[in-house]
Residue frames as a rotation matrix with the C-alpha (Angstrom) as fourth column:
UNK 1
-0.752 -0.022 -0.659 -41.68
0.347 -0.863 -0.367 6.91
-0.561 -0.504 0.657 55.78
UNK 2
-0.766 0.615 -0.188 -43.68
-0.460 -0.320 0.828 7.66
0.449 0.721 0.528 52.41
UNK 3
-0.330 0.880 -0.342 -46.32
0.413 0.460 0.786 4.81
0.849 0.118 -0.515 53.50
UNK 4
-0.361 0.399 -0.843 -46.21
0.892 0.411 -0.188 6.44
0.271 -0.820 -0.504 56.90
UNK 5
-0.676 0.287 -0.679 -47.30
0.377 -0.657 -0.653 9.73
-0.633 -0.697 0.336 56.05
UNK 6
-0.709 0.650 -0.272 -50.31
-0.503 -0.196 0.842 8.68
0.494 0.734 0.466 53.77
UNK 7
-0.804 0.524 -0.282 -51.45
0.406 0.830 0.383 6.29
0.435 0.193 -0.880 55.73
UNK 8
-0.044 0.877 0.479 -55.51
0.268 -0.451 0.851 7.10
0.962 0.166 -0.216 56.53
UNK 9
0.570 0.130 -0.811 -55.42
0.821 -0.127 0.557 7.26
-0.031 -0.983 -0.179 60.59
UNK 10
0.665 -0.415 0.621 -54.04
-0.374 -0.905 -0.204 10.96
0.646 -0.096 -0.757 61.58
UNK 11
0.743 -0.571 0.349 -52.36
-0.450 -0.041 0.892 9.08
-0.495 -0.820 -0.287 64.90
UNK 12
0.686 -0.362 0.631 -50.35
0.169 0.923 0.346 7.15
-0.708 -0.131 0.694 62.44
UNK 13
0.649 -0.574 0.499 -48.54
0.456 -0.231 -0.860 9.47
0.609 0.785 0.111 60.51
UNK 14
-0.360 -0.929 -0.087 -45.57
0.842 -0.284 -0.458 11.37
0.401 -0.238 0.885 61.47
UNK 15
0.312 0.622 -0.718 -46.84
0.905 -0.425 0.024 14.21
-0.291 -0.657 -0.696 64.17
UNK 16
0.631 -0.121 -0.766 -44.38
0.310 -0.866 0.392 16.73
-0.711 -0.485 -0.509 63.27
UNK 17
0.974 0.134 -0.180 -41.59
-0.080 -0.541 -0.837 17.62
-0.210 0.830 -0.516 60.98
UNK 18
-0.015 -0.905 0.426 -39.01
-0.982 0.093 0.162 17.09
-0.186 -0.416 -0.890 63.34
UNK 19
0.115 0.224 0.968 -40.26
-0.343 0.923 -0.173 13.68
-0.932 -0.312 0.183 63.51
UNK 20
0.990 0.120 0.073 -40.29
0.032 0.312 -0.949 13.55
-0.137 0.942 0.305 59.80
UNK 21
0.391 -0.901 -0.187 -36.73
-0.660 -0.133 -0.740 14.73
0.642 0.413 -0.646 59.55
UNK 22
-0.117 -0.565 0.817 -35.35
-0.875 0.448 0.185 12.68
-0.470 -0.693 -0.547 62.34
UNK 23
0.505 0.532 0.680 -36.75
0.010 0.784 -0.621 9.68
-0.863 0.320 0.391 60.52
UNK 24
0.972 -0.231 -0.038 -35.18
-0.059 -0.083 -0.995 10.52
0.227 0.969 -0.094 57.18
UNK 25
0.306 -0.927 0.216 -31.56
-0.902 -0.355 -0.245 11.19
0.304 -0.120 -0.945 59.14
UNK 26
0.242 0.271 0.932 -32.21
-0.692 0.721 -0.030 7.76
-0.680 -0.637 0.362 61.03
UNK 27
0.876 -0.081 0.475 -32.51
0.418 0.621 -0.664 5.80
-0.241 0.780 0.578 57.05
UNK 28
0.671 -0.741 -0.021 -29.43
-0.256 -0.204 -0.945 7.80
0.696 0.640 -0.327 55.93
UNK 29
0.021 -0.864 0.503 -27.40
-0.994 -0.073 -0.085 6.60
0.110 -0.498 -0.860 58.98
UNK 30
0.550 0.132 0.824 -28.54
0.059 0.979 -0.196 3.01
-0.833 0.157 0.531 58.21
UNK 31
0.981 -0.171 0.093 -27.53
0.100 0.037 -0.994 3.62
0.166 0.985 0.054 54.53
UNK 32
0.406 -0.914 0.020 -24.01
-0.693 -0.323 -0.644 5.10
0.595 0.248 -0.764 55.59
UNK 33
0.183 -0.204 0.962 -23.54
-0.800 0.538 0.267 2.25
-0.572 -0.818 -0.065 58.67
UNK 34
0.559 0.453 0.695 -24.06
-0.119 0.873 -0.473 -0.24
-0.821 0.181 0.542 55.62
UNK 35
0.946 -0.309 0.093 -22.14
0.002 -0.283 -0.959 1.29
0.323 0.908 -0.267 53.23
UNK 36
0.119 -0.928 0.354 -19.12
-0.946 -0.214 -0.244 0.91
0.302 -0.306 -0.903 56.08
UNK 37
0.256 -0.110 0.960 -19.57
-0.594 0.766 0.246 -2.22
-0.763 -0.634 0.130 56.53
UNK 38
0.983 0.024 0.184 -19.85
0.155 0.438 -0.885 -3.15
-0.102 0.898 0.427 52.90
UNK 39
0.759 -0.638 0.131 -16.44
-0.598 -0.762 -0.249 -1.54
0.259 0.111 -0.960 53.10
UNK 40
-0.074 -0.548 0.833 -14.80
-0.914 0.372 0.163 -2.82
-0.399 -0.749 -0.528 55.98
UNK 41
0.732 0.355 0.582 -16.02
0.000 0.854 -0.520 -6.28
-0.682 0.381 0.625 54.05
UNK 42
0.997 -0.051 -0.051 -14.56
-0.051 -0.010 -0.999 -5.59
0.051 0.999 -0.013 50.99
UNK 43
0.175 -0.956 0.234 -11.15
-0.799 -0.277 -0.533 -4.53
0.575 -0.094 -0.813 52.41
UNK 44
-0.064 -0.394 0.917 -10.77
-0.788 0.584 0.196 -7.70
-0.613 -0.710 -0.348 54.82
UNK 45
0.739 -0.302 0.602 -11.45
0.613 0.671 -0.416 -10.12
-0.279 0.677 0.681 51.74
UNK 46
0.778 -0.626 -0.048 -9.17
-0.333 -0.347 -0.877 -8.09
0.533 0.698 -0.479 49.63
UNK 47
-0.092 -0.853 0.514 -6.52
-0.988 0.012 -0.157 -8.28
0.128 -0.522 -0.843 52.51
UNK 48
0.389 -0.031 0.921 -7.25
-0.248 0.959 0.137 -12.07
-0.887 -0.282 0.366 53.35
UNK 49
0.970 -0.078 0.232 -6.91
0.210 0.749 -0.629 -12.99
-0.124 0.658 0.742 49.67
UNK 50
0.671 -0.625 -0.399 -3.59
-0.485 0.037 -0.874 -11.02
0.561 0.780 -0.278 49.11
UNK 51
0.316 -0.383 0.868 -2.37
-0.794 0.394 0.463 -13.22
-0.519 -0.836 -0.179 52.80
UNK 52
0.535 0.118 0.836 -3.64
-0.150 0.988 -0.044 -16.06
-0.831 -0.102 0.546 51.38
UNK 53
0.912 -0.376 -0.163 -1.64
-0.151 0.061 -0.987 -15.33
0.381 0.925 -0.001 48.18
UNK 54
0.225 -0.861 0.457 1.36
-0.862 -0.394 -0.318 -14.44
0.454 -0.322 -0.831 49.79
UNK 55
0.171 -0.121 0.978 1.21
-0.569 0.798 0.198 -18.07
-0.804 -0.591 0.068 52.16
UNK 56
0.921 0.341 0.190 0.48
-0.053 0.591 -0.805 -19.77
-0.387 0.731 0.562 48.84
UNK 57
0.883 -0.467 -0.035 3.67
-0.395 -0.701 -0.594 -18.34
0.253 0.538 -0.804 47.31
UNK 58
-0.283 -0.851 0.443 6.18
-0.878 0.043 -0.477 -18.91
0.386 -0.524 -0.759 49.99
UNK 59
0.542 0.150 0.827 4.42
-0.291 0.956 0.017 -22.99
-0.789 -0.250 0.562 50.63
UNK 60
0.987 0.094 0.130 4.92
0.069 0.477 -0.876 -23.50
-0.145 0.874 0.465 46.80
UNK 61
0.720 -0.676 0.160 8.11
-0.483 -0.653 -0.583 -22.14
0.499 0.342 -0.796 47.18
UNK 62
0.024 -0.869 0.494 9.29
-0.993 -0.077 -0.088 -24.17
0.115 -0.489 -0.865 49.51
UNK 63
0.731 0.476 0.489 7.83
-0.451 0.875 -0.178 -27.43
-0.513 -0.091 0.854 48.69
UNK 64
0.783 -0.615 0.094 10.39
0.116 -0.004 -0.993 -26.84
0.611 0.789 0.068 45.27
UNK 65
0.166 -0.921 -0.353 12.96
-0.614 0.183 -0.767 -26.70
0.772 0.344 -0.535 47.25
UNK 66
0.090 -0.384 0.919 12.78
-0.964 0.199 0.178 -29.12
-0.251 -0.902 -0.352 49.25
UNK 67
0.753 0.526 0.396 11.89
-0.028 0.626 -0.779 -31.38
-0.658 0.575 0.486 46.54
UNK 68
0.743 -0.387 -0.545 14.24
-0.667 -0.482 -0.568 -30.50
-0.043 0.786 -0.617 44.20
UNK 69
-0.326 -0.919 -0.223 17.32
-0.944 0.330 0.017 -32.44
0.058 0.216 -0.975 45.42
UNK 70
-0.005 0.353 0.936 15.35
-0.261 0.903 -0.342 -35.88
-0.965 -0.245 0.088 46.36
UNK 71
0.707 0.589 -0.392 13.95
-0.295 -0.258 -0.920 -35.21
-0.643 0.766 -0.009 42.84
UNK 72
0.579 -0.737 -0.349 17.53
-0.787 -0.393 -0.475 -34.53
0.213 0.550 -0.807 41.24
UNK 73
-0.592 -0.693 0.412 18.91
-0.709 0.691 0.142 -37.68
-0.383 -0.208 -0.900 42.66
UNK 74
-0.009 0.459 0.888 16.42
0.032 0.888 -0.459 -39.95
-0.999 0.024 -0.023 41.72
UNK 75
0.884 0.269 -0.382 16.51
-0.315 -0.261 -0.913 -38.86
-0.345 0.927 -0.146 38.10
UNK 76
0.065 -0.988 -0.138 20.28
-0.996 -0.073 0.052 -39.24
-0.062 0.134 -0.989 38.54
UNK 77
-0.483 -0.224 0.846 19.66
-0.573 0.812 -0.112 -42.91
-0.662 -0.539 -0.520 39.80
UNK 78
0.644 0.383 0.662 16.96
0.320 0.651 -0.688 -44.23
-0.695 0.655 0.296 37.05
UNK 79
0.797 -0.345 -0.496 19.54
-0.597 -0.574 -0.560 -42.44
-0.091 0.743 -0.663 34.59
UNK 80
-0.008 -0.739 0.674 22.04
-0.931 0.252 0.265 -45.03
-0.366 -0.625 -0.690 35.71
UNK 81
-0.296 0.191 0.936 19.97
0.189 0.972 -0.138 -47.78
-0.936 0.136 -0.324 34.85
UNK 82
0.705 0.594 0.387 19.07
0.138 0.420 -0.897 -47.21
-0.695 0.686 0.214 31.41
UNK 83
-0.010 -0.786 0.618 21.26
0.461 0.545 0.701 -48.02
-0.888 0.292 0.356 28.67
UNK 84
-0.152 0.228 -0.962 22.12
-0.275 -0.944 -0.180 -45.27
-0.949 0.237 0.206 26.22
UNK 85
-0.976 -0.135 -0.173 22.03
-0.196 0.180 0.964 -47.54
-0.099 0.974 -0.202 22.94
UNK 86
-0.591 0.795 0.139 18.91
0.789 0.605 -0.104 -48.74
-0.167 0.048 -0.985 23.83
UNK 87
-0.021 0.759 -0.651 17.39
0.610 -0.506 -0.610 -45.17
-0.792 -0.410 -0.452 24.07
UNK 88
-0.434 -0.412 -0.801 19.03
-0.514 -0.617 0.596 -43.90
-0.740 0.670 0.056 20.95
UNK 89
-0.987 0.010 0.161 17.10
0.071 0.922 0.380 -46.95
-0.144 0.386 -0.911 19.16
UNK 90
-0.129 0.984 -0.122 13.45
0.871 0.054 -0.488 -45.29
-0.474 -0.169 -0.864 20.33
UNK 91
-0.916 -0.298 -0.267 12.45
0.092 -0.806 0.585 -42.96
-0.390 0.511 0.766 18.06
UNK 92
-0.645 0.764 -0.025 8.71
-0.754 -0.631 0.184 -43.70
0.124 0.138 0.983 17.55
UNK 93
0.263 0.655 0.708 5.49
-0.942 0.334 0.042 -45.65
-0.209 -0.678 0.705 18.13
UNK 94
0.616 -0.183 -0.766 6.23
-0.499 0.662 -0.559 -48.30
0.609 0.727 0.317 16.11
UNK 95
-0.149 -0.914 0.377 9.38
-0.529 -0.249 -0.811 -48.65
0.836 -0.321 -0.446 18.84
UNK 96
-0.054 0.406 0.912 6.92
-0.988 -0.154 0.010 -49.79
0.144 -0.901 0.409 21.74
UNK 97
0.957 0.198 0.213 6.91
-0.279 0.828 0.486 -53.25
-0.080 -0.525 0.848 21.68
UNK 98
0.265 -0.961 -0.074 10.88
-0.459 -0.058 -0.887 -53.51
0.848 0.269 -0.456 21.40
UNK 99
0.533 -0.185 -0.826 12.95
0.839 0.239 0.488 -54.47
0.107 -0.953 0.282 23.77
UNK 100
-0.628 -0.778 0.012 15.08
0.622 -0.511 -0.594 -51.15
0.468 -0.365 0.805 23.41
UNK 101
-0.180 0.529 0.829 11.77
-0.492 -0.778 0.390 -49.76
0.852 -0.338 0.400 24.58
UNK 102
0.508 0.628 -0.590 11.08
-0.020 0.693 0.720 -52.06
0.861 -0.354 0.364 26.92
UNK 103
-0.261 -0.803 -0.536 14.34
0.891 0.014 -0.454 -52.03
0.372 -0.595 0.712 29.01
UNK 104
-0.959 0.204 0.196 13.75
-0.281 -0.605 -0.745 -48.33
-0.033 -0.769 0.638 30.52
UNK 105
0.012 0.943 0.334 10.40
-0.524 -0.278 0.805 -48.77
0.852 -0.184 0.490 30.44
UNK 106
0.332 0.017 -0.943 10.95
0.556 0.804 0.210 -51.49
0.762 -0.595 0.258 33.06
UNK 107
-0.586 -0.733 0.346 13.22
0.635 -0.680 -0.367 -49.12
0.504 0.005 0.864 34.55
UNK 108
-0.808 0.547 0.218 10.76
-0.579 -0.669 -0.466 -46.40
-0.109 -0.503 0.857 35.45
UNK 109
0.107 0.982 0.155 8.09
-0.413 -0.098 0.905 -48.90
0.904 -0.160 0.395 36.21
UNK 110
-0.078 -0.551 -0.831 10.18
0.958 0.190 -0.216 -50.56
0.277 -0.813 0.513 39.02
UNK 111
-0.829 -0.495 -0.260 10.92
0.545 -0.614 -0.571 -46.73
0.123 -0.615 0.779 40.31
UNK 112
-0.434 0.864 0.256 7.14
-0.701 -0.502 0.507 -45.76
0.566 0.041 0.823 40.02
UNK 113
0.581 0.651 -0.488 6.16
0.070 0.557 0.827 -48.71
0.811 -0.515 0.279 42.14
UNK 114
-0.126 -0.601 -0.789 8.68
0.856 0.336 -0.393 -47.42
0.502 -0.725 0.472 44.59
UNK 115
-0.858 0.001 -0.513 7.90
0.261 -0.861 -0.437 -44.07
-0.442 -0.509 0.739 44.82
UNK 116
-0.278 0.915 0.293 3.76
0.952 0.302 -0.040 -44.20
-0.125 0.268 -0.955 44.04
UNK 117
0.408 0.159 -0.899 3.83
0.373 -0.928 0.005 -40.51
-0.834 -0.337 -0.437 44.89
UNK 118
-0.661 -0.429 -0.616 5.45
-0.238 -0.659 0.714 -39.35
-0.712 0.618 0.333 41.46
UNK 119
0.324 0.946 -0.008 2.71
-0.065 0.014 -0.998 -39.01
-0.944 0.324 0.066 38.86
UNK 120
0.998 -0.015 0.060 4.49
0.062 0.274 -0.960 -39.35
-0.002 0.962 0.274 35.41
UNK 121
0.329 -0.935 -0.134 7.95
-0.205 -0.209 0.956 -40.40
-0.922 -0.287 -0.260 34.42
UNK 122
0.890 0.201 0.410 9.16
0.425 -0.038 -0.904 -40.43
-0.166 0.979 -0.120 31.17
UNK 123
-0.414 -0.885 -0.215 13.16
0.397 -0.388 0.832 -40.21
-0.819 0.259 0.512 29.64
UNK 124
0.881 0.456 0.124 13.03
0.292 -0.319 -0.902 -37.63
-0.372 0.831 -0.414 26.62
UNK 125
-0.349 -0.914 0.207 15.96
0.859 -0.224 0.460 -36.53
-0.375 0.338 0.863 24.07
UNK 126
-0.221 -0.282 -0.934 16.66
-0.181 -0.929 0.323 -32.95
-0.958 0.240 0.154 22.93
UNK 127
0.408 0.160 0.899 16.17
0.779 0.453 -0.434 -32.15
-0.477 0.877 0.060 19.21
UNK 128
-0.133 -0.716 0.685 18.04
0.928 -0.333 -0.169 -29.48
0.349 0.613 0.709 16.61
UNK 129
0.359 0.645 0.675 15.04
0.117 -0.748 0.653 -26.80
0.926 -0.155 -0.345 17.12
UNK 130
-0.790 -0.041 0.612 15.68
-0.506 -0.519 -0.689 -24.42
0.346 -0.854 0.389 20.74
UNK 131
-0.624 0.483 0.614 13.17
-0.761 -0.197 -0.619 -26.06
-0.178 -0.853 0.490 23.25
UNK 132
0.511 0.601 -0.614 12.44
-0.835 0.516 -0.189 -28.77
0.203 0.610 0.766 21.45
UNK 133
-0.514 -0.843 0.156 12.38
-0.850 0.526 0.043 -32.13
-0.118 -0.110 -0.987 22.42
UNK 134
-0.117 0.365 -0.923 10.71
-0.700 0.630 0.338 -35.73
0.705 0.686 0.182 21.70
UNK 135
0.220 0.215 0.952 9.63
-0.828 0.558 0.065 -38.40
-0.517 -0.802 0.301 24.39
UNK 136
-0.463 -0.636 -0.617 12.01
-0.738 0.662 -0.128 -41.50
0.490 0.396 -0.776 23.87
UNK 137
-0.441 0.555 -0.705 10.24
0.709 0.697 0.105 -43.84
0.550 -0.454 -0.701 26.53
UNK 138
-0.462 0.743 0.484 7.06
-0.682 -0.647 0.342 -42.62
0.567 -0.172 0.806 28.34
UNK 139
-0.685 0.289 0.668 4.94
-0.353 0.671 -0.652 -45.18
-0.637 -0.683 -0.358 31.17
UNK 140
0.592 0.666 0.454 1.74
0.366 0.280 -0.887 -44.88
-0.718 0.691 -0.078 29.15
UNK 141
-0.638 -0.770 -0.005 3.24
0.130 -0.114 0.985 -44.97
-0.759 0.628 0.173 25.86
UNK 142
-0.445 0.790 0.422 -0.45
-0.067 -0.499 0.864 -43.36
0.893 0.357 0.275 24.35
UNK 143
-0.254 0.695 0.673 -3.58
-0.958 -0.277 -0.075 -42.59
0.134 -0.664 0.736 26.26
UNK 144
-0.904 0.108 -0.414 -4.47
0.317 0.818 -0.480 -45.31
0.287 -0.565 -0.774 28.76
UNK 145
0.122 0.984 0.129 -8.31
-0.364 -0.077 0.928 -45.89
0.923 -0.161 0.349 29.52
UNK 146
-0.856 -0.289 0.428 -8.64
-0.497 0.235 -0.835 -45.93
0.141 -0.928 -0.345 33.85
UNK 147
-0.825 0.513 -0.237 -11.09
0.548 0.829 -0.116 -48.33
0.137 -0.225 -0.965 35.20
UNK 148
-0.064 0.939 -0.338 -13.56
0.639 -0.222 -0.737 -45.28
-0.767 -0.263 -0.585 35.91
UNK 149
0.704 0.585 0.402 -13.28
0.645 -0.291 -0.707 -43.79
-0.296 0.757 -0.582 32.44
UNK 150
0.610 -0.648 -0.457 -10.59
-0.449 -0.757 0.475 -41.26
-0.653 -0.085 -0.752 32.99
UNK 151
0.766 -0.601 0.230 -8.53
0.501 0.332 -0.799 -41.31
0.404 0.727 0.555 29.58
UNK 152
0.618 -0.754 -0.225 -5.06
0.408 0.063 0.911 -40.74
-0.672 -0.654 0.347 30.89
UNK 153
0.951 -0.183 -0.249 -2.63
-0.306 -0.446 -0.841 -38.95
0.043 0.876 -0.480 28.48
UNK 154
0.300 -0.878 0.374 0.13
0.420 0.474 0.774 -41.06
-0.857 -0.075 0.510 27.47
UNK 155
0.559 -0.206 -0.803 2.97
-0.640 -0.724 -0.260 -39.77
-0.528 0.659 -0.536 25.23
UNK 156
0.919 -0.044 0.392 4.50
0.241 0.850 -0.469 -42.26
-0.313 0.526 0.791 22.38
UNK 157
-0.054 -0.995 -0.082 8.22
0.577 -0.098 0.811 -42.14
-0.815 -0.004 0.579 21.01
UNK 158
-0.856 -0.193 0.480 8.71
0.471 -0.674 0.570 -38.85
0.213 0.713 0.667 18.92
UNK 159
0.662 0.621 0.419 5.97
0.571 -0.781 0.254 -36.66
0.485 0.071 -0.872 20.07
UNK 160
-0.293 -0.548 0.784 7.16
0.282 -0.833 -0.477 -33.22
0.914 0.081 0.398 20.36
UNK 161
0.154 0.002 -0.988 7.33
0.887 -0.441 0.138 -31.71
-0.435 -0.898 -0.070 23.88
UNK 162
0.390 -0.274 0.879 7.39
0.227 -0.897 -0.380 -27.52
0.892 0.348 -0.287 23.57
UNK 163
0.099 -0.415 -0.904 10.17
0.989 -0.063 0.137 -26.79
-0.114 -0.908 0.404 26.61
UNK 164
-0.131 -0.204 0.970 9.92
0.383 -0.913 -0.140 -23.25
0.914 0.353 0.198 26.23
UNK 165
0.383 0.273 0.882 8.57
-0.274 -0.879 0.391 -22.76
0.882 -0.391 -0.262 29.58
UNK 166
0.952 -0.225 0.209 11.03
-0.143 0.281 0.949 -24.86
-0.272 -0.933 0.235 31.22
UNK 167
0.716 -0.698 0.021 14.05
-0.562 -0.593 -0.577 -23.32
0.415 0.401 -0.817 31.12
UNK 168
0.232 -0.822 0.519 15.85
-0.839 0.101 0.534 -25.47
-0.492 -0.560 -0.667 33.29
UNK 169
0.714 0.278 0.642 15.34
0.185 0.810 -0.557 -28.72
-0.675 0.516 0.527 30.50
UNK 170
0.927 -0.374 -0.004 17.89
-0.200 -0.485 -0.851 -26.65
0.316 0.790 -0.525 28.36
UNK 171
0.127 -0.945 0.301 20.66
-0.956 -0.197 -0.217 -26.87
0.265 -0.260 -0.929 31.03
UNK 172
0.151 -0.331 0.931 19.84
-0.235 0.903 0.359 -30.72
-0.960 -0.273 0.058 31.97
UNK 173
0.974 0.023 0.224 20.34
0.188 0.469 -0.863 -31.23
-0.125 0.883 0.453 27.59
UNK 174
0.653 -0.744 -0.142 23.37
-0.688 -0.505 -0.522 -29.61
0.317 0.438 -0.841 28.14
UNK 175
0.350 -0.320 -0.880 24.51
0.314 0.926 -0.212 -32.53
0.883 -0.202 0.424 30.17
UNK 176
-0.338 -0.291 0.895 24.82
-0.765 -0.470 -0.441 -30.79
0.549 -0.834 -0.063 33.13
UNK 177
-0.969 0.245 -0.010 24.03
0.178 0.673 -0.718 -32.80
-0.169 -0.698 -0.696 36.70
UNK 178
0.089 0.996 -0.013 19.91
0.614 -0.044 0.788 -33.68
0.784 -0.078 -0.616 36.93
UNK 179
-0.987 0.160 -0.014 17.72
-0.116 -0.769 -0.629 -30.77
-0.112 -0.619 0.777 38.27
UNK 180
-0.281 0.956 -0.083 14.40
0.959 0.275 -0.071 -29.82
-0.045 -0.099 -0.994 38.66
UNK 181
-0.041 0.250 0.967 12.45
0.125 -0.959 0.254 -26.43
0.991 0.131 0.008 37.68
UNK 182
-0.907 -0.418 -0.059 12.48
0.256 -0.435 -0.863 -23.91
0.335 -0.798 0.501 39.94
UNK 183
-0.569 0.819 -0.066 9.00
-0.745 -0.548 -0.381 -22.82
-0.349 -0.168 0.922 39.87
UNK 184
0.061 0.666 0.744 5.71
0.323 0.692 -0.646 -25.36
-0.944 0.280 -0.173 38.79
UNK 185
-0.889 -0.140 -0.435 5.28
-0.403 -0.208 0.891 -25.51
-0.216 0.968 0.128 34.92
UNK 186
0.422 0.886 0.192 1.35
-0.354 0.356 -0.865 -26.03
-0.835 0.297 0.464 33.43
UNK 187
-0.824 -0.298 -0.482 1.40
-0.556 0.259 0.790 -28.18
-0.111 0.919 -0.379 30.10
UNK 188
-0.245 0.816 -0.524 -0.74
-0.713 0.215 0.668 -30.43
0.657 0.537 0.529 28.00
UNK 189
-0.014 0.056 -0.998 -0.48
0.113 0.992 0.054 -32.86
0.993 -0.112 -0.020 30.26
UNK 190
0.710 0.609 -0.353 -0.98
0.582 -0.226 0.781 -30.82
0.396 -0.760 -0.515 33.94
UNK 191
0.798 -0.376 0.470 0.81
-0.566 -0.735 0.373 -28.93
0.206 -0.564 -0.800 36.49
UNK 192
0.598 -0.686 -0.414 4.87
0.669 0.712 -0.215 -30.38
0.442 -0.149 0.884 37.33
């Protein structure tokens, strides 16, 4: 509007006043037409994301339990096979070529080549300390180099585990029947 009423030709400026004001009302109903859309934008992400929370929620929710017992038996079943003198025998690295380490390890590599779909198994014992417990046999039994570089984290006999944020690890030390959390659980070692 500014360049069009300087510019040097008289036919090319605004003729009138009205014309000048209609023009100015014209940019401010662009400005407010944008400013509802920016809106109407903002509020439909906002609402999509808290859907897409809300779907998230009630998938994750139901993956755990449907998981849970499949889980809770198989834990029950490799628990079967491993032999409690032998695990009371593992107590650190030193421990790994044993055979009392060896026996479960076999153990949960036989049930990891049956069920490829579980990503880390590993028998652990309870210790004096609240939430505290110690990995007795572990698959990778330290960090494992993958053919494309990827250093796996592997845990050795006696490293500390902090179970604080899996409360339900308290009630399977208690000797209760095998479970599974109720909810996913981040740690050093990823999402479970």
């Amino acid at each position: 509007l500014v360049r069009d009423c300087l510019a040097k030709r008289p036919e090319d400026r605004p003729q009138s006043m009205a014309e000048v004001l209609e023009r100015l009302q014209r940019g401010k109903r662009r400005r407010n037409y944008a400013i509802s859309v920016l809106a109407t934008t903002l509020v439909s992400a906002a609402l999509l994301g808290l859907v897409g929370l809300g779907l998230w929620t009630v998938a994750k929710r139901a993956v755990i339990r449907e998981m849970r017992p499949a889980l809770g038996s198989l834990a029950e079943s490799i628990a079967l096979q491993l032999d409690p003198d032998d695990l009371d025998e593992v107590r650190e690295p030193q421990d790994v070529p044993t055979e009392a380490f060896q026996r479960p390890h076999r153990v949960l590599k036989r049930y990891k080549a049956r069920h490829d779909s579980l990503n880390a198994l590993y028998v652990m014992r309870s210790t004096k300390k609240a939430n505290e417990y110690v990995f007795v046999v572990d698959l990778e039994p330290g960090d494992v180099t993958e053919a494309d570089g990827t250093v796996v984290a592997g845990s050795p006999p006696g490293q500390v585990y902090d179970g604080s944020d899996s409360p339900m690890m308290a009630q399977v030390g208690k000797g209760e029947v095998p479970m599974a959390d109720t909810e996913f659980v981040t740690d050093a070692w990823g999402v479970t």
